[in-house]
C-alpha positions in Angstrom: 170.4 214.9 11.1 168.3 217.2 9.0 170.1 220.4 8.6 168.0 224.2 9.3 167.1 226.7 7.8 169.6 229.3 8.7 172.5 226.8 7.8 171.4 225.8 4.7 170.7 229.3 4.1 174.7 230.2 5.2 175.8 227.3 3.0 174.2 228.4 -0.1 175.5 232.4 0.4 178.7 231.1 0.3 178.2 228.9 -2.3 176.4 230.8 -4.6 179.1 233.7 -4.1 181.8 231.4 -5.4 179.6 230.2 -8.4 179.4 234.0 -9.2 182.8 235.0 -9.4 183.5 231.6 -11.7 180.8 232.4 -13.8 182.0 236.0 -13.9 185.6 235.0 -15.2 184.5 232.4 -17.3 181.8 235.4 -19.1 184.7 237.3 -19.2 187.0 235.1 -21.1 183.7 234.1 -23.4 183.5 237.8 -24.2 187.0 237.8 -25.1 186.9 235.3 -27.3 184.0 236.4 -29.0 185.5 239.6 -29.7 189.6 238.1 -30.6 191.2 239.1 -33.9 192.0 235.3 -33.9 188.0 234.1 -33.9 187.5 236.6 -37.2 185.9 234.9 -39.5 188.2 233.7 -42.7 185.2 232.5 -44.6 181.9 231.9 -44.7 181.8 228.2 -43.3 184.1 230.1 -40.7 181.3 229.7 -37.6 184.1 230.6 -35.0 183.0 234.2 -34.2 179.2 233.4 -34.3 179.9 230.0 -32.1 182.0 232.5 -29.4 179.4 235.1 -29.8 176.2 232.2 -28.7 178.6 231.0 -25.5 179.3 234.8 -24.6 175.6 235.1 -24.6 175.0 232.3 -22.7 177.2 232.8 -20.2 176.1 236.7 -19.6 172.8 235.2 -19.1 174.4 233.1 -16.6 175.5 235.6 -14.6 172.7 237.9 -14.6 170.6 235.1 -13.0 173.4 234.3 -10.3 173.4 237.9 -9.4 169.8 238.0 -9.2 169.4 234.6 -6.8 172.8 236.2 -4.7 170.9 239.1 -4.4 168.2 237.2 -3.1 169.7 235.1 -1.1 171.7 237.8 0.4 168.8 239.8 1.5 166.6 236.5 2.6 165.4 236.5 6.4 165.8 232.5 7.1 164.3 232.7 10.1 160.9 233.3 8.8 158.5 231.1 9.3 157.3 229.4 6.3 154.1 226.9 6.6 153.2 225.9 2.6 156.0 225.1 0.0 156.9 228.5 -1.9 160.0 230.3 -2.2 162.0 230.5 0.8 161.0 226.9 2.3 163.4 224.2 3.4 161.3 221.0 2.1 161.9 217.8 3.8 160.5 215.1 1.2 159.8 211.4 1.0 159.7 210.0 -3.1 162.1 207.2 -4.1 164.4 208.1 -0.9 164.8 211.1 1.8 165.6 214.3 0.1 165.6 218.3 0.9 165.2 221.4 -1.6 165.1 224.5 -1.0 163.0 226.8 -2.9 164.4 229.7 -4.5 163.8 232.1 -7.2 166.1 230.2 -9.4 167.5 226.8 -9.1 169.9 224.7 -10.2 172.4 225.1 -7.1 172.7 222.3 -4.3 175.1 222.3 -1.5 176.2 219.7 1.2 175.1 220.8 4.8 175.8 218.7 7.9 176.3 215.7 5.3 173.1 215.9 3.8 172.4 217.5 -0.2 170.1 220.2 -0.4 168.9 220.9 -4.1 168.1 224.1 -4.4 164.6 224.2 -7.3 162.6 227.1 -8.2 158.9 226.9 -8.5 159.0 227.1 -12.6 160.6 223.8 -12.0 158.5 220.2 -12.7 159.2 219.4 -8.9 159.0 223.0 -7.7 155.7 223.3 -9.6 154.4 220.2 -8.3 155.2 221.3 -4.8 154.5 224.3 -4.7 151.5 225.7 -2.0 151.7 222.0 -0.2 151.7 221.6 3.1 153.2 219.1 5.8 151.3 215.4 5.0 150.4 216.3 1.3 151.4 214.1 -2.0 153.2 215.8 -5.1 152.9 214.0 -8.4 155.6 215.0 -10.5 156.7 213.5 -14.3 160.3 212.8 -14.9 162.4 211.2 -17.2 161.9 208.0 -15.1 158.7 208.1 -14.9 156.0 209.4 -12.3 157.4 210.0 -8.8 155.5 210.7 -5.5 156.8 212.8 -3.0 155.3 212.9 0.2 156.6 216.4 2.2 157.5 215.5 5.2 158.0 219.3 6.8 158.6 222.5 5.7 160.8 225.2 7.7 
């Protein structure tokens, strides 16, 4: 049974909230070691510091995206009626097999509701851009590494 809105919505709070706080500790530690006496460089072929440095930097980046989607996500109304594919839609789709996303303002996320996996895409994605300002009966053409895949979307909540 295809899961709504406001669960999928729940599910990906929660979710989202936990991938926070481990991205959060794992910036922290990054930074850290970034900034140790023991990742000084010895030499100049010593890359250590510079290496810790690029992963710091990464993973700040990390979390300044999570806590912009939480934010969002947080704030979202998912009771809203949605009619075309854009951010905030649930997306039933038919390609290869069944599948749902919802649209956010950054993917990457999915989470298991009601046994079924909702991929959570943003419309700078291939699929999301694809997608994006369909309705209900229309076909998406979207290139991946397997080749061109159709998805038909089936509804949008």
């Amino acid at each position: 049974m295809k899961p709504t809105k406001i669960e999928v919505v729940s599910a990906l709070r929660a979710a989202l909230r936990t991938e926070l706080e481990s991205v959060e500790r794992v910036a922290a530690m990054a930074r850290d070691e970034a900034t140790s006496d023991e990742t000084r460089s010895e030499g100049k072929y010593d890359t250590r510091s510079t290496e810790a440095s690029y992963l710091a930097r990464g993973q700040a980046w990390r979390v300044v995206e999570l806590r912009q989607v939480v934010g969002w996500i947080e704030r979202f109304d998912a009771t809203q009626i949605i009619e075309v594919a854009q951010v905030g839609a649930l997306i039933e789709a038919e390609g290869a097999r069944r599948v749902l996303f919802f649209m956010a303002p950054v993917g990457g996320a999915s989470v298991e509701v009601g046994g079924r996996k909702v991929r959570v895409i943003s419309p700078s994605s291939p699929l999301g851009e694809a997608i994006c300002d369909l309705s209900e009966g229309d076909i998406a053409e979207v290139d991946s590494p397997r080749g061109m895949i159709e998805y038909e979307i089936l509804s949008i909540a």
